[in-house]
N, C-alpha and C positions, 0 to 999 in steps of 0.2 A: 450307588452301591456296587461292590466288586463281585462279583458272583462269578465261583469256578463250577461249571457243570463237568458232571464224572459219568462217562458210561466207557462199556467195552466196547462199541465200535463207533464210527464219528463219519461213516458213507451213509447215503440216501438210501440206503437200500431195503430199510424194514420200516413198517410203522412207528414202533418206537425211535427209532434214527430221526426218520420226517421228523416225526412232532419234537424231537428235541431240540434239530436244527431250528425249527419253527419257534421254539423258546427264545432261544438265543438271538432270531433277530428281531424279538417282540419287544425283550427286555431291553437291545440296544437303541430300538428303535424309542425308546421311553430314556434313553440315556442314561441305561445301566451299559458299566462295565462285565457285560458277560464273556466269557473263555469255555471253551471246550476241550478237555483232557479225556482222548480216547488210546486204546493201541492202535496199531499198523494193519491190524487184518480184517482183510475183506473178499469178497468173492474175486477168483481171478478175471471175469470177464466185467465187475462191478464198477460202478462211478468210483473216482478217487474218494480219498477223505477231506473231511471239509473241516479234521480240526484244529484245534490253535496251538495244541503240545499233545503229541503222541509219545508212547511209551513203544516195547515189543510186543508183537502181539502175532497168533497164528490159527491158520485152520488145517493144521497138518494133523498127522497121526498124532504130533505131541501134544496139541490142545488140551486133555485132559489132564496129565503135568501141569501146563500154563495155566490153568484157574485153577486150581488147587492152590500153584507159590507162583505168583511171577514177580522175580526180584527188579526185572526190570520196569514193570509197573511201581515197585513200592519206591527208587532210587528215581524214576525220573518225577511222579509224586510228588515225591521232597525237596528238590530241586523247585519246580512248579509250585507249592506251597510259600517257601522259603522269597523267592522272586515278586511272585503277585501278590503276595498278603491279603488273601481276599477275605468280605466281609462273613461270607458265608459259602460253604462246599452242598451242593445236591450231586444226589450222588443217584441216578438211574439205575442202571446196570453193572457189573462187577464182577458176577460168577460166572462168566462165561471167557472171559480173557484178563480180567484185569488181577480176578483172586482176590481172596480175603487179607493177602499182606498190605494192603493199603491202609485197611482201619484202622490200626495203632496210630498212623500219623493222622489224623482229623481227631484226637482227641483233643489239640491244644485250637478247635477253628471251631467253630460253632456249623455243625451241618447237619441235614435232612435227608432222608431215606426213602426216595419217593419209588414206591412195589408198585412194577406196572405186568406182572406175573406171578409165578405161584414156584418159580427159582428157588425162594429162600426157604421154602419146606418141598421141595420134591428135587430129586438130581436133576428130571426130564424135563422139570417146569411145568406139567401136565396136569398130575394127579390122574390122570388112566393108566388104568394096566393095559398090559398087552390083548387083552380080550375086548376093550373098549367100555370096559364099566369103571366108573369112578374108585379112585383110591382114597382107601378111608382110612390107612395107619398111618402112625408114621414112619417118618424116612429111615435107616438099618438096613438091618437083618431080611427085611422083606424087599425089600431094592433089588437084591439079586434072587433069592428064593423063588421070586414072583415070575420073572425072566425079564425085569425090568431093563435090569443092568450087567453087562458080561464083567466077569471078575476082575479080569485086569482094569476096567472103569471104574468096579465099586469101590475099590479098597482108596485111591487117593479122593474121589466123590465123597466118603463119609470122611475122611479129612476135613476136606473142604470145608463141607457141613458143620461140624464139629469146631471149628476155627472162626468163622463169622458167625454163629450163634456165642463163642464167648468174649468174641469183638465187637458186637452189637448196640455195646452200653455207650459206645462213640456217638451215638446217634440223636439228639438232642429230640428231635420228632421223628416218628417213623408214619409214612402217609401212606395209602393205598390209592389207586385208580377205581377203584368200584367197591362194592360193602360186597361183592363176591369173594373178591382177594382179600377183604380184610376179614371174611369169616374162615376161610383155609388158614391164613396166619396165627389169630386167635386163637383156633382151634388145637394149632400146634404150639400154644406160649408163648406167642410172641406178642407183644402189646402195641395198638393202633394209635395213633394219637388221633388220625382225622382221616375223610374219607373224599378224594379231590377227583372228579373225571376230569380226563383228558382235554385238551382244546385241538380243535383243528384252523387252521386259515381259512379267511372266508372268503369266500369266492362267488362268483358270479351265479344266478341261477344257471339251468340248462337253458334251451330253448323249445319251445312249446313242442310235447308228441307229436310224433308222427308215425304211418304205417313203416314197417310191418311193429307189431307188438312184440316188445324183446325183453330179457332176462337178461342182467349180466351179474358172473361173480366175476369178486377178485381177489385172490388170494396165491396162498402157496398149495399146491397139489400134494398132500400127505390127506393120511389117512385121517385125522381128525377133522379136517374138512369137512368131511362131509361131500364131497364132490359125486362120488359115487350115488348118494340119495337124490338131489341134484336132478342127476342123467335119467334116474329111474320113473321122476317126478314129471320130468318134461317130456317124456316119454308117452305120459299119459294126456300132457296138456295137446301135444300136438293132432292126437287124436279128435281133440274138439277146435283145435286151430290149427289148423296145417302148414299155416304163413307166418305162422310163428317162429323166435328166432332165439337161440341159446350163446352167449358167447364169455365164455371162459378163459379172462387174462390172467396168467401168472405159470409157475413153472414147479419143477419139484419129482420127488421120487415113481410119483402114480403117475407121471404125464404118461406114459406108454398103456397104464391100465386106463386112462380116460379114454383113450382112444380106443381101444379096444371095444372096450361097455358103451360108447357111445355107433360104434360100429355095429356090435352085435343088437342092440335097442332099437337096429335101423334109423337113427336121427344121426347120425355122421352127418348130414347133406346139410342138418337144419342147424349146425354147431359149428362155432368159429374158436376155435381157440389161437390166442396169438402168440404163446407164449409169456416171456418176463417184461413189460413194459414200466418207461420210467414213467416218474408222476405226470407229469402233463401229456403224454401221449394217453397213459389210460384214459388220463379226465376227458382226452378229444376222443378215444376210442369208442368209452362208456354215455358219451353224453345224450345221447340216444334212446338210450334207455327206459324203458317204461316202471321196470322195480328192480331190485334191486335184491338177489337171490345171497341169505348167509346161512346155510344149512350146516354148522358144525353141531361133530357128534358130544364133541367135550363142554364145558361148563368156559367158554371164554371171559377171561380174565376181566375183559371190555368189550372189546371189537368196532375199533376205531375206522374201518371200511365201512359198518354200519354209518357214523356219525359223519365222513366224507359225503357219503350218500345223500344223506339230508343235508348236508350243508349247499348241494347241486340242486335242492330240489327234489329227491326221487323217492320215493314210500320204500321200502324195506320189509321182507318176511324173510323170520329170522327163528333160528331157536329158543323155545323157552329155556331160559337157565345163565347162567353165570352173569355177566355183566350186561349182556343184549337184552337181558327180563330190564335193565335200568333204563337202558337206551330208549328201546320202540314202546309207544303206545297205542301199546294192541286197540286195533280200530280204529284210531287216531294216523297217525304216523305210521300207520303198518302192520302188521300181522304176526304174532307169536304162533309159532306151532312145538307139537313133540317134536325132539332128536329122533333122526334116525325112522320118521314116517312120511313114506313117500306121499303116500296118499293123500295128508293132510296139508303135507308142501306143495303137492300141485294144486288142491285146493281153492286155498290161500292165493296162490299166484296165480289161477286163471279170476280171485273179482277182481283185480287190475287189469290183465291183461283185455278182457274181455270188455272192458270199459272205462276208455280212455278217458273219459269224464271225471272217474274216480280215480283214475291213479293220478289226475293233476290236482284234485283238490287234496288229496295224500302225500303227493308230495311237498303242494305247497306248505301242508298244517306241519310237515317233516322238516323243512326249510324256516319254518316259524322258530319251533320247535328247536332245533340247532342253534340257530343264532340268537338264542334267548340263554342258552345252557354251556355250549359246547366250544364258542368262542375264543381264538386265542387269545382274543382281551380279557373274557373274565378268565380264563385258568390264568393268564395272568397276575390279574388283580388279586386273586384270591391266594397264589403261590406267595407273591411280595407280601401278603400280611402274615403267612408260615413264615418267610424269610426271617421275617422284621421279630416272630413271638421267638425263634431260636435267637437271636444276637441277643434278644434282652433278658434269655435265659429260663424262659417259660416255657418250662418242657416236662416230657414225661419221660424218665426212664425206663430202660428196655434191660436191664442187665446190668452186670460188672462187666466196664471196659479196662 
């Protein structure tokens, strides 16, 4: 089978990227013809691109122009279409560089819409306001009102909007990563065909615990993190374990307020942050690990660091809500708590820490648990029978294309 995968960006550098890349060499590896058509932009200090035909693409101030129209997505698109003749277009991501001009051309190719955010009904991809409570209209008039969006964003942002909801009908399936994303979707009109979690690569257990007892996150440092709750949480665990260890990979706007709250908290000494690490150094960094800390304040989409985690082996305390309620099995594989209570996060993450015995029989029911669900062989498996229902034309409409 020909298979062109479509996202806006084709570097290692975000979770969604990984696992796409991670498609591509599952399906070749099974002797599909897979391709990757991303644009050119990427973080300036970031891995290159890894994909097979790029278009223009940027993270200047112009960005928000560039997904709105980018003509040079939609002409090298056509070109790329016209060339590979492929049997089927998946199409990841799009509104963030690539713009909704590409849609008109996949009306003549049979392709899948696989939502692995909440993009297609919010500018920010969030659904939070700026206050940190969930957004429950929709997207307009309240995008800037709200102080979601400054003016000069909102106005080509409802374009945008506006443009792939009435290019939508191109869509032959539209799929989501968790029944979280597919009830925001819903919720806004837009119609689900199926509901596919993510795969990750499977990889080796860790290697058995050992002292001291550690926590790792990994993520991007912003506010919906959670990182903050986090600091406040361990703050409290060190008090009954003092040998205890916090270490926090990844990078982003709050790096400077982690270190501060982790300074003012006095656990600076007991926290390692490394910064932005590639994939296999975190996997060497984190392996260590006793559990595996995802304290976000928002509704995540999935939270595909959870499902890494287990695939290593390591039990998980995570927030209740969005996609992570699908992932852990509170008790099981790990711990569900509220957003945004510390208290309950520390919790949680001292019956691990405090009893090595338990976090390895947790991890390992988390490592079962993984490679039973989350596998890049079954989201394989289970993508090629979406493949195979769009080419033979069994589909559900989503619109007028």
């Amino acid at each position: 089978m020909k298979i062109l995968l479509v996202s806006d960006y084709g570097t290692p550098a975000g979770g969604a990227e990984v696992q796409l890349l991670g498609l591509r060499k599952e399906l070749r590896r099974r002797g599909h013809d897979a391709r990757l058509f991303s644009s050119s932009a990427r973080p300036e200090a970031g891995p290159r691109g890894q994909a097979d035909y790029e278009c223009f693409g940027t993270l200047s101030s112009f960005r928000t122009i560039v997904q709105t129209a980018n003509p040079s997505a939609y002409h090298s698109l056509k070109r790329v279409l016209a060339e590979f003749k492929p049997d089927v277009v998946h199409v990841k991501l799009f509104l963030t560089q690539l713009s909704p001009l590409i849609l008109p051309l996949l009306r003549s190719v049979p392709s899948i819409y696989y939502v692995a955010w909440y993009r297609p009904v919010c500018p920010l991809g969030t659904k939070m306001l700026p206050d940190g409570s969930e957004c429950s209209v929709r997207f307009g008039a309240p995008c800037y009102s709200n102080g979601c969006l400054p003016l000069h964003d909102w106005a080509p942002l409802m374009l945008q909007m506006k443009l792939w909801r009435r290019w939508r009908g191109v869509f032959r399936l539209i799929v989501t990563n968790s029944e979280a994303t597919r009830r925001f979707l819903t919720a806004d009109g837009i119609d689900v065909s199926a509901v596919l979690s993510h795969g990750t690569e499977v990889r080796d257990p860790r290697p058995p615990l050992s002292p001291p007892p550690t926590v790792s996150f990994a993520g991007r440092l912003v506010r919906e993190k959670g990182v903050d709750i986090l600091l406040h949480a361990f703050a409290k665990i060190v008090q009954e374990l003092p040998d205890a260890r916090l270490l926090i990979a990844g990078d982003g706007p709050e790096r400077d307020n982690v270190h501060r709250l982790a300074r003012k908290l006095g656990i600076a000494s007991s926290v390692d942050m490394t910064g932005h690490l590639s994939r296999d150094v975190l996997e060497q960094t984190c392996e260590a690990a006793w559990v595996q800390a995802v304290p976000s304040l928002w509704a995540e989409p999935f939270g595909i660091v959870a499902v890494e985690a287990m695939m290593r082996g390591r039990a998980v305390v995570a927030t209740a809500g969005g996609g992570l309620s699908e992932i852990i099995r509170d008790g099981l594989t790990g711990y569900l708590v509220p957003p945004g209570d510390a208290q309950s996060l520390a919790d949680a993450l001292l019956k691990l820490l405090r009893d090595r015995a338990v976090a390895e029989r947790m991890g390992a029911a988390a490592r079962s648990d993984a490679l039973l669900r989350f596998s890049e062989s079954v989201f394989a498996d289970q993508l090629l029978e979406l493949y195979q229902h769009a080419i033979n034309g069994e589909v559900r409409m989503n619109g007028a294309a």
